[in-house]
N, C-alpha and C positions, 0 to 999 in steps of 0.2 A: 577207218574208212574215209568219212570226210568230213567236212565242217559245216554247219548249215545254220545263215544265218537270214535275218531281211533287214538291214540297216537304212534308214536313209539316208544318202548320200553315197552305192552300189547300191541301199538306200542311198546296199550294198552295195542306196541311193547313195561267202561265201562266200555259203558254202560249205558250202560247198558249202555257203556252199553257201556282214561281209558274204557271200561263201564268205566274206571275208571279214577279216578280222578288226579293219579300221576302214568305217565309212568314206572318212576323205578320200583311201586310196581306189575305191570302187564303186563311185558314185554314179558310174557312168556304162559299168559292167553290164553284164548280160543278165537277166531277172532271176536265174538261178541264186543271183545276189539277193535281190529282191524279193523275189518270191521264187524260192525253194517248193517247188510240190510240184501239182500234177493236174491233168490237163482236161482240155476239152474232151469231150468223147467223141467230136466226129474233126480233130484238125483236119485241116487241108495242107495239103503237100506243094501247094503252087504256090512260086516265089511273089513276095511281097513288090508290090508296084515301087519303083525307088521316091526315094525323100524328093519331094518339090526343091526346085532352084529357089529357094527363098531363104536359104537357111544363113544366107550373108548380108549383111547388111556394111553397109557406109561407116567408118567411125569419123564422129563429130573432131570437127579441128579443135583441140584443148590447150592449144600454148597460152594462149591472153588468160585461159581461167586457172593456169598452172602457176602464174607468172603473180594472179590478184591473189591468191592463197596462200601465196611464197611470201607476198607482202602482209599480208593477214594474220599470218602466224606464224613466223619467223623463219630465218633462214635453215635453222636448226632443223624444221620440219618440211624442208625440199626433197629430199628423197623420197622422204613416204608418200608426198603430197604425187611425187611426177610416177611413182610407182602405182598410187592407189588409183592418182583417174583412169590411168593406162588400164587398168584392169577394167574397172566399170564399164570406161569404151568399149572395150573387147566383146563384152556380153551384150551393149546399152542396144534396147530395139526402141523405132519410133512412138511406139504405143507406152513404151513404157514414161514417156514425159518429156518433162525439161531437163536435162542430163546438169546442165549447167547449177541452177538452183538447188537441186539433189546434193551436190557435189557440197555448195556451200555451206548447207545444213547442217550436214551430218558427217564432216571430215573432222575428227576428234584428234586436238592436239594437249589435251589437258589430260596428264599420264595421268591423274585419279580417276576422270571420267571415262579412259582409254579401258585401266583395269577392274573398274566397275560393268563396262560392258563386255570384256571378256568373260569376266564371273557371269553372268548374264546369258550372256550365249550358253558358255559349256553347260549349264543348270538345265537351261529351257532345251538343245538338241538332247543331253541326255534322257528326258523323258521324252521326248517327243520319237527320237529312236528306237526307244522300250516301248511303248506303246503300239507304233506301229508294226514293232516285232512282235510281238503278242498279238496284236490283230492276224498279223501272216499266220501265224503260227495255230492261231483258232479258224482259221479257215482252211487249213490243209490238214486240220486234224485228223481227217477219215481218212484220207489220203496216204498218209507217212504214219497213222498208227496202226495196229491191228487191232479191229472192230468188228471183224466179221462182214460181209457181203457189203461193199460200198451201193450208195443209191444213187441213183441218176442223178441229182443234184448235187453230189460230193464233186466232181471233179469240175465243177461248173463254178463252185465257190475257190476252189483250190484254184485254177487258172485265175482270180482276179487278184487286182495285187495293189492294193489300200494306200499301198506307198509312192505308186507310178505319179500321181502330180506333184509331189511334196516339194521336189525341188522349182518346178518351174513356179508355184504358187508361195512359193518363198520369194522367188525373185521379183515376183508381181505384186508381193509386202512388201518389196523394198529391204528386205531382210540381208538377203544375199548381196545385193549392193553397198548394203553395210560394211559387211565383211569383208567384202574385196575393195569399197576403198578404204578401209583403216586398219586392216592386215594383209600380210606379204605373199601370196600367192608363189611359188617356189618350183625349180626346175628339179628331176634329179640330180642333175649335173652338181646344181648347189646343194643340196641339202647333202648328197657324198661331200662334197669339197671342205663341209663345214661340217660334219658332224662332230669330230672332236671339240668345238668350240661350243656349238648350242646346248642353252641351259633347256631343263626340259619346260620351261613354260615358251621358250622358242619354240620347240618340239611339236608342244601343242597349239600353237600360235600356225604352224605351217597346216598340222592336220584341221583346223576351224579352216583356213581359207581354202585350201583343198578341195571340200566339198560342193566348190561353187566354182571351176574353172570348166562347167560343159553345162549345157543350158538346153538336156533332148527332153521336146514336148512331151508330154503326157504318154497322146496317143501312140507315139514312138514308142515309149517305154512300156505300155501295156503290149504291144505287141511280142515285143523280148521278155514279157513274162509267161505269155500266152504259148510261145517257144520250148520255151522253161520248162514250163508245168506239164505241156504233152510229152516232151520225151521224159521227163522226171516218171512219170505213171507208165508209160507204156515199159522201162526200165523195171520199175517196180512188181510190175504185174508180169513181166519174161521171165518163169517157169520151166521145168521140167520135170516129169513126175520119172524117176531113174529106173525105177523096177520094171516100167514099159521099154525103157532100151534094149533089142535082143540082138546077137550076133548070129552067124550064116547057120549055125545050128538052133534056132530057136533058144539060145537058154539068157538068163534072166542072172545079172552079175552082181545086180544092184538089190538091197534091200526092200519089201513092200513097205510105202508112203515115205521114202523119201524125197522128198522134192525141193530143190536144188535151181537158185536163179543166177541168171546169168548177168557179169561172168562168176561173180566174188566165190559162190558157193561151189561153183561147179570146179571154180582152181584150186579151193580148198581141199575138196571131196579128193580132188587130182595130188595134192600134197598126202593127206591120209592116205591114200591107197598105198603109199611104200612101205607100208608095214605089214599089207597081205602079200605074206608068200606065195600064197597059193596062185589068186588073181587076180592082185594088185598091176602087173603090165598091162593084163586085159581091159581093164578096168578104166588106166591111163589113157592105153592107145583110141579107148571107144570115145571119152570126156573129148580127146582132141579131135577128135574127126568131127562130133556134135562141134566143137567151136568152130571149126573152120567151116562149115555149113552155116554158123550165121553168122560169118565175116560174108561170107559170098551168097548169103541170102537165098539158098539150095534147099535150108530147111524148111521141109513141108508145114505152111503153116496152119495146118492142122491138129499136128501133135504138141503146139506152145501150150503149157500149161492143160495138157488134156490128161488124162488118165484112163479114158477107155479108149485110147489107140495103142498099140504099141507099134513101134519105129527101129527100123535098121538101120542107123547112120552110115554105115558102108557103103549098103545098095540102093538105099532112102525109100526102102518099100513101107507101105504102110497098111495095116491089117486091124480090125476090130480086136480087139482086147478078149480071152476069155472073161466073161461076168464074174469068175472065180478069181481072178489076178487084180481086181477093181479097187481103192483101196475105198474107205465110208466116209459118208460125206463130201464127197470130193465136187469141184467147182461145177456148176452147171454146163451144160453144155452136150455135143450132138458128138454119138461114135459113129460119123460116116468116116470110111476110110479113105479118104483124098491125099494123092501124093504134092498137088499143087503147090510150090514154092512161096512162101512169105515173098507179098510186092514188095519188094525196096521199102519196107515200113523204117528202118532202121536206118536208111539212110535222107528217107524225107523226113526224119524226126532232126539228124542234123542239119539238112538244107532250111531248115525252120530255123533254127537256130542263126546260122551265116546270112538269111536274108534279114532275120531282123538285126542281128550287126551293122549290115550294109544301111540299113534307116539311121544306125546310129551315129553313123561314118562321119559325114557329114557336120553334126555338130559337137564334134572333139576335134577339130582344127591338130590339136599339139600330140594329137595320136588319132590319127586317122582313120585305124583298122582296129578289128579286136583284137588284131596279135600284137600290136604296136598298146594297145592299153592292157594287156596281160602281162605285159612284159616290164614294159616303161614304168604303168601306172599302178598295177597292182602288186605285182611280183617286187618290181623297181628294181628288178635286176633285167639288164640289157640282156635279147633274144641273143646275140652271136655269145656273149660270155656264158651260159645256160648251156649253150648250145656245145660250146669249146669243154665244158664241167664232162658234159655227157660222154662227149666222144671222147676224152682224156680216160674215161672207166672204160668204154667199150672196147676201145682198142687197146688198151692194157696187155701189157705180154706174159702182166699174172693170170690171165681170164683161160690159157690150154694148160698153166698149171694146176691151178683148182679142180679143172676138169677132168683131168688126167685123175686126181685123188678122189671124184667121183665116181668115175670110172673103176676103180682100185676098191674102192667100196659096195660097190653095186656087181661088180662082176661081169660089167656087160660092155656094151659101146653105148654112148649115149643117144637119146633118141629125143626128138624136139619134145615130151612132156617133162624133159628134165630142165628146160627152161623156169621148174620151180621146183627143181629138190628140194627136198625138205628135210635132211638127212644130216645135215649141221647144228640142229637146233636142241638141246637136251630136252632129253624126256621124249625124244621125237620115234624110239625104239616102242613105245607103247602103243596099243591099237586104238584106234578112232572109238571102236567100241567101248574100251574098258574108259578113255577117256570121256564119250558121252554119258558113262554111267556115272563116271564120278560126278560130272558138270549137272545132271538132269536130276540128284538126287540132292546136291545141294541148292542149286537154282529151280523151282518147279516154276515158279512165275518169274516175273519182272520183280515185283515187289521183293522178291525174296533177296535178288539180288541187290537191290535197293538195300534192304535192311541189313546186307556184307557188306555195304560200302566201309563203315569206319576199319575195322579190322583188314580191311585187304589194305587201304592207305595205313595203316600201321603196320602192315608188313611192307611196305613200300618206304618204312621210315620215317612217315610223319607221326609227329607227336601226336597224345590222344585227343589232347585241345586239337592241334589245327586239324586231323582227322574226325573228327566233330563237328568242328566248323564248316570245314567242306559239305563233309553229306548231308547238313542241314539244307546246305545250298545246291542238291543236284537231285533234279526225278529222275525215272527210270518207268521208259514205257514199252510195250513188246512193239516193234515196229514192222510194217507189213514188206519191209524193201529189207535191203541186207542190214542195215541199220546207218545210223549218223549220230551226230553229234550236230545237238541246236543251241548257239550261244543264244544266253538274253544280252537286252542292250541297254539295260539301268540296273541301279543297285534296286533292289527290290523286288526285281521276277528273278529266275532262277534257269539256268541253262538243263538242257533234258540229256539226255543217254536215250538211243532206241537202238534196239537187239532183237532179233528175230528171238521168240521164242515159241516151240512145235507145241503141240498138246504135250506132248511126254515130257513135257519140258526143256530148258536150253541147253540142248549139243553143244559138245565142244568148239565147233564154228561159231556160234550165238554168243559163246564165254570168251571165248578170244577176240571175237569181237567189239563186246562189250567190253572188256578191258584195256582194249586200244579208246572208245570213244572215253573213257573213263579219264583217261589222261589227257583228251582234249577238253573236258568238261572243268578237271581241276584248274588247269592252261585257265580256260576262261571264267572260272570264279575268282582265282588271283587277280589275273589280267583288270578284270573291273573292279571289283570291290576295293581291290588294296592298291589299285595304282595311285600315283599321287594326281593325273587329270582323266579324267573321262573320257575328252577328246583325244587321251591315245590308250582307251583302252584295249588291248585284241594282241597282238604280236606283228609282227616286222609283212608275213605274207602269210598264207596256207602252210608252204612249205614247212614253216618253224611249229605249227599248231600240231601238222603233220610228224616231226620228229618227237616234238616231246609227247607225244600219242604213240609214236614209235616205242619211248623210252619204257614206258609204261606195260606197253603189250611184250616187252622183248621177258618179263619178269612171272607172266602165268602161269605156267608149270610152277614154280616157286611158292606162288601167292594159292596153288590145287595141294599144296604141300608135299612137292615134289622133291624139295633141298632143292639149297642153295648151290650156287655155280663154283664149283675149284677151277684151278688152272686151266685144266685141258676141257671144261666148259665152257674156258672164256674161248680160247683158244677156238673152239667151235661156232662161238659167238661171233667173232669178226667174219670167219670165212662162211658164214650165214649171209652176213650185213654183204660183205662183198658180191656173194653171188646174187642177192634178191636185188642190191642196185644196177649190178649187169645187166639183170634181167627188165627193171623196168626203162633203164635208160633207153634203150631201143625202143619201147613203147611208148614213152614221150616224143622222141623223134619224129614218128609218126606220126603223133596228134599233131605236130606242128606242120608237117608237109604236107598233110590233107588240110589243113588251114591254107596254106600258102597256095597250093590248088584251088582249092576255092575262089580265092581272092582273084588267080588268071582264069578261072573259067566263069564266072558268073552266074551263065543262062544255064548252066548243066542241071541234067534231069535228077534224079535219083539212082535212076539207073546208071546213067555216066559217073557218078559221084561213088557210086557200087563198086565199080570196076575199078575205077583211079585209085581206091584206097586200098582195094585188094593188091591191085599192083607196086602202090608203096608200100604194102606191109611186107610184101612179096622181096623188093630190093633190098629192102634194110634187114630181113633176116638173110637173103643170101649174102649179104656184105658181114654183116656181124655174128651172126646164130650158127648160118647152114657150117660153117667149117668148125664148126665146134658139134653141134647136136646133130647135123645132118639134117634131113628132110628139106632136100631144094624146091628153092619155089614156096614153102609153105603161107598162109596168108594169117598166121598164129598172131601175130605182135597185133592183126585189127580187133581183136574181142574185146581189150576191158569196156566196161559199160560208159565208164566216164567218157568217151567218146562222144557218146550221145547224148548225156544226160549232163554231161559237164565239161563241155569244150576247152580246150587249153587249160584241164585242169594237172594233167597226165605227168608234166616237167615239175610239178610239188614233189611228186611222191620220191624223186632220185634224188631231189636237193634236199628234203625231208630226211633220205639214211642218212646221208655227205653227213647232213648238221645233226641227226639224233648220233652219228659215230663220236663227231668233234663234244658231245655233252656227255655222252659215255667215257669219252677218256676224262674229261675233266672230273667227271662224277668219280670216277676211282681214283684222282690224284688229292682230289680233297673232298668229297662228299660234306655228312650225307645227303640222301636224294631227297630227302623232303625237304630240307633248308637249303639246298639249294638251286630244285625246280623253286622252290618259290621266289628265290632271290630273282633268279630267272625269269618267269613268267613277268614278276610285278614291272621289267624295265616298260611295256607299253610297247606299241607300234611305233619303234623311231625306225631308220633303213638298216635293212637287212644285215650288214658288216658292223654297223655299229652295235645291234643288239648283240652279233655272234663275239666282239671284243668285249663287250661288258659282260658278256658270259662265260665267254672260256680265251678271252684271250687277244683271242687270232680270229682273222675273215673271214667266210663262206671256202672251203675249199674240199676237194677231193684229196690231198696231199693224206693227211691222217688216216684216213682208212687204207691209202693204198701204201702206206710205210707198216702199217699194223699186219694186213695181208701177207707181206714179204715175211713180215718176222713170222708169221702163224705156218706160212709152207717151210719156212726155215727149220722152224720147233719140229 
C-alpha cells in the first residue's frame, strides 16, 4: 500500500508515507512525511494566509573571510572552505549571530577531527530520528490502529507533530551550520554525474548535509502536518457498508457487514468479483458508478460509513434501511434519509494540503513547489523523465493487444471496471470467498499473523536464521485504514505491518495486503540494521520500497499454498505487471496535473478544485482508457485515495512495477530471493539508477517489461 514514516529531516524532517525512506531527501516534504496520521476533527477548508515577505534575507559579503581561511588552513582546503561558507550564507539569518566568527570556529580541516564529527553526527541524528519517530508513531496510535471507537482527543494528538521544530532549532544550535559548512551540500545534477565514483561514506556525506538545504519555520511545518493528519483520518474513516447498496429492483448484491473503504478495498472487492458468474458485472458496474460519485462529490453524504441507510448509486436515492438488513454493532450514527451531496470534503482535504505547500514555497529557493521537491528532491528523478516513463507504457501499441486477449477471455467487450482485471494472476480463477476462508482461518487476529511471519519468509527463500531475524524485528497491528507499512528510524525500535483485520478475521484483501506491507517491512529492517551508514538508511525513493513490496505480494497465492508458478504462470505474470502499470500510469498523470492546476489557480475553492480534477481525470481517460475500455468522459482515474491523503505520491506506484519487473528478471536469472532482496535492500538510499545498476544492472526503465510483454503475446 504505502510507506509511513516520521523522520527528521521530511523529518521526513514517507510515507507514505520519510513517507520516505531517507531523511535528507524529504526534509522539507509535506507532514505526511512527518507526521503520518490524522487530523483535527473540525479542519477548515479556507486557504492558508501566504508566507510573509520575510523569508529572504541579504547574504553577508564572504570573500576577505574565504580569502583568511584559505590562509588559515591551507591551500588544500579552498574548495571546501569557498563551498562550505557559500552554504551557511545561503541559510545565515541576522538573529542567528556573527556569521564571520561562527565560520572561524568551527570549519574543520583536521581529517581526524573531520571524521570524528561525522561519527558524531550519524550516532546522534540516528537516535534523534528514532525517537522522534516513535514519538509520531505513539501519538497517532488510536488513529492508524484499530482500537475500537476513537475519542475526541485522539485526533487532536494525532494532528501534532513533535518533529515540526527539529530542523529550525538545530540550526539555532548551530548544528546544521556545522554541517553545511564542513560538508558538501549536492545538486542532482552532481550526485547523477558522479555516482559511479562515490564511495558510500561520500554517499553518506551528501545525505548528512541534505538535511539542512531548506530552513521552514516551525509554525510552517505544523501547519503541513495539520494538512496531513486531516485528510490522513478523513481517508481512513471513508466507509461503505456494501449490503446497503441496492440497484433499480431493490436487491442487495453484496454481502451482510461488508464494509469496504475507499478506494483500496472497494478495487479490490472490484477485482474479486470476476470470479462470480453469476453477478460479478453487476457487482463491477455498481463499485464504478459508487467511485465516480466521489470523484464528483455526488455522493450523498449520508450513507459514508452508514449502515442503516441504503443507497442507489444509479439514481442516488436514499431510503432508511430495514432494521432487519442492519448489521450489529455498527458505527453510531442517525438513519435519517438525506439525499444531500458530501460538500467538496474531499477536495478541501487537498486544498489543505497545496496551501500548506504554498507556506513552504518560499523557503526551498532550489525547488520551489511541491512538485519541483517530489520530483527533484525526493523522487530525484526529474518530473518530464517520470513523465516520458509513463506515457512510453501508456501509449504502447501492446496495451489493444493485451486487451484484445482480455476480451478473448472474458467474452465480452471491455468495460472501464476492466481498468483492473484481475484475470492474469494465478490462483485468480478461485472465489473471494473460498480465498477469505482460507485467509480468516489461518490469520484470526494480527498476532497470528505475526507469528507466520518466519515460515512465509522461508517460503519466500530466506534462510531460517535470516527469517528469524527479521520477524524478531517486525510487529503486526490490525490497522483501522487499508493498512501501511511504518519504518522505524534507529536500530533498536522496530518497523510495524498494519492490515485491516474484520472480526471474522483477515480477508483475503487484509492478506494480500499484509504481504505487500511485509516486504516493505523486510525492505526496512535490511535497509537500517545491516546497512554499512545510517544516514543512508531507507532506499533510493518510495518507488523502490514500493517494488520490492510489489516483489513480495506478486508470491501469496504461493506462500496460501497454492504452488508454485510454471511457465505459462510466469507468462500470466508479466502480462499482470503490464496491464496494472497501464493502469496506474494514467492515475499518476493525473495526480500530477491537478498539482500543476493548483499551482495556476491558487485562490480556487473546493468546489472549482472539484470540477478541474474531474475534468482532468475526464481527458486522460478519454486520450488513453476510453478507446480501449470505452465509457467516454468517465472521471475513474480521480478515486485513488492517495490523492488526498498523499499527494504526489501516485508516480511511485508505476515506477514501483517498471523496477519490481527489472528485480524479477534479475531474480530468475540469478536468484535466490532472499539473498538477494537483501543484497538489494542493504545498498541505502544512494540515487535511484545507481541503486537499480548495483541491483540488476541496468537504470530505471520501462524497456524490460515492455520486451517481456512482446514475447508473453508472442507465446
Amino acid at each position: 500500500m504505502r510507506v509511513r514514516s516520521m523522520r527528521v529531516g521530511p523529518l521526513s524532517l514517507s510515507g507514505a508515507i520519510v513517507l520516505f525512506s531517507n531523511p535528507a531527501q524529504a526534509v522539507f516534504l509535506l507532514p505526511w512525511l512527518v507526521v503520518l496520521g490524522c487530523a483535527s476533527p473540525r479542519p477548515s477548508s479556507a486557504p492558508l494566509a501566504d508566507p510573509p515577505m520575510t523569508t529572504h534575507f541579504q547574504k553577508p559579503e564572504t570573500a576577505a573571510l574565504k580569502a583568511e581561511l584559505v590562509a588559515r588552513h591551507g591551500e588544500a582546503s579552498r574548495a571546501r572552505i569557498e563551498r562550505g561558507v557559500d552554504q551557511v550564507a545561503a541559510q545565515w539569518r541576522p538573529e542567528d549571530g556573527e556569521l564571520e566568527a561562527f565560520v572561524r570556529e568551527h570549519f574543520i580541516s583536521d581529517p581526524k577531527v573531520l571524521e570524528a564529527t561525522f561519527g558524531r553526527m550519524e550516532r546522534v541524528f540516528e537516535q534523534l530520528d528514532g525517537h522522534l519517530n516513535e514519538l509520531g508513531r505513539e501519538l497517532r496510535w488510536a488513529t492508524d490502529v484499530d482500537q475500537g471507537p476513537l475519542l475526541p482527543v485522539d485526533p487532536l494528538f494525532a494532528a501534532y507533530d513533535p518533529g515540526a521544530p527539529v530542523t529550525e532549532d538545530l540550526f539555532r544550535a548551530k548544528v546544521g551550520f556545522v554541517v553545511l559548512l564542513n560538508f558538501p551540500l549536492t545538486t542532482l545534477a552532481e550526485r547523477v554525474a558522479h555516482a559511479k565514483d562515490y564511495t558510500r561514506r561520500q554517499w553518506a556525506e551528501t545525505r548528512l548535509a541534505g538535511r539542512f538545504y531548506r530552513r521552514v519555520p516551525s509554525e510552517v511545518q505544523q501547519q503541513v502536518s495539520r494538512a496531513g493528519a486531516e485528510a490522513d483520518l478523513y481517508i481512513s474513516e471513508y466507509n461503505l457498508w456494501m449490503h446497503h447498496l441496492v440497484n433499480e429492483r431493490g436487491e442487495r448484491l453484496f454481502p451482510k457487514g461488508m464494509r469496504l473503504i475507499s478506494h483500496w478495498n472497494l478495487r479490490d472487492e472490484l477485482k474479486a468479483d470476476y470470479t462470480d458468474a453469476a453477478q460479478g458485472i453487476a457487482k463491477q458496474r455498481m463499485i464504478v458508478q459508487v467511485m465516480e460519485r466521489i470523484v464528483t462529490q455526488t455522493i450523498p453524504a449520508a450513507v459514508i460509513n452508514n449502515p442503516r441507510l441504503d443507497w442507489n448509486p444509479f439514481t442516488n436515492a436514499v431510503t432508511e434501511a430495514p432494521s432487519s438488513s442492519v448489521e450489529e454493532n455498527v458505527p453510531s450514527g442517525q438513519a435519517r434519509a438525506e439525499a444531500a451531496p458530501e460538500p467538496d470534503t474531499r477536495y478541501a482535504r487537498l486544498l489543505a494540503h497545496f496551501h500548506a505547500a504554498r507556506r513552504v514555497d518560499p523557503y526551498v529557493p532550489v525547488a520551489p513547489t511541491q512538485i519541483a521537491r517530489a520530483f527533484e528532491l525526493q523522487r530525484e528523478l526529474p518530473e518530464e523523465r517520470v513523465k516520458a516513463i509513463l506515457e512510453q507504457v501508456l501509449t504502447s501499441p501492446l496495451v489493444p493487444r493485451v486487451a484484445q486477449l482480455i476480451e478473448q477471455r472474458l467474452g465480452r467487450k471491455l468495460e472501464p471496471q476492466d481498468l483492473w482485471f484481475n484475470g492474469f494472476r494465478p490462483g485468480s480463477s478461485r472465489s473471494e470467498v473460498e480465498l477469505d476462508r482460507l485467509t480468516r482461518q489461518r490469520y484470526p487476529t494480527a498476532e497470528a499473523f505475526a507469528q507466520d511471519i518466519p515460515r512465509l519468509l522461508r517460503g519466500l527463500g530466506f534462510s531460517k536464521e535470516r527469517a528469524a531475524y527479521l520477524a524478531e524485528r517486525i510487529r503486526v497491528d490490525p490497522s483501522r485504514g487499508a493498512g501501511h507499512a511504518m519504518q522505524a528510524a534507529r536500530r533498536g525500535d522496530f518497523p510495524h505491518l498494519r492490515t485491516r483485520v474484520e472480526k471474522e478475521g483477515m480477508n483475503y484483501k487484509g492478506y494480500n495486503i499484509a504481504v505487500h506491507e511485509l516486504g516493505h517491512n523486510v525492505e526496512q529492517v535490511f535497509s537500517l540494521y545491516d546497512v554499512d551508514h545510517t544516514l543512508l538508511a531507507g532506499v533510493p525513493n518510495n518507488a523502490f520500497t514500493e517494488a520490492l513490496a510489489f516483489v513480495f505480494q506478486a508470491r501469496d497465492m504461493e506462500l496460501l499454498g497454492q504452488g508454485k508458478p510454471d511457465a505459462a504462470a510466469e507468462r500470466e505474470r508479466v502480462l499482470n505487471d503490464f496491464w496494472q502499470t497501464w493502469e496506474i500510469a494514467g492515475v499518476a498523470l493525473v495526480d500530477i496535473a491537478v498539482w500543476h492546476w493548483m499551482y495556476e489557480h491558487p485562490e480556487a475553492t473546493p468546489a472549482q478544485l472539484r470540477d478541474a480534477t474531474a475534468s482532468i481525470a475526464r481527458e486522460h481517460w478519454d486520450r488513453y482508457y476510453a478507446p480501449v475500455l470505452g465509457g467516454k468522459g468517465s472521471p475513474l482515474l480521480g478515486i485513488y485515495s492517495h490523492m488526498i491523503s498523499y499527494p504526489l505520491y501516485l508516480p511511485d506506484y508505476p515506477l514501483g512495477h517498471l523496477i519490481a519487473f527489472q528485480i524479477e528478471e534479475h531474480l530468475h536469472q540469478k536468484g535466490p530471493l532472499g539473498v538477494e532482496f537483501e543484497r538489494m535492500a542493504r545498498q541505502g538510499a544512494v540515487t535511484p539508477d545507481a541503486w537499480m545498476v548495483g541491483a540488476t544492472g541496468s537504470p530505471v526503465s520501462a524497456e524490460p517489461l515492455l520486451r517481456a510483454t512482446e514475447a508473453a503475446l508472442a507465446r
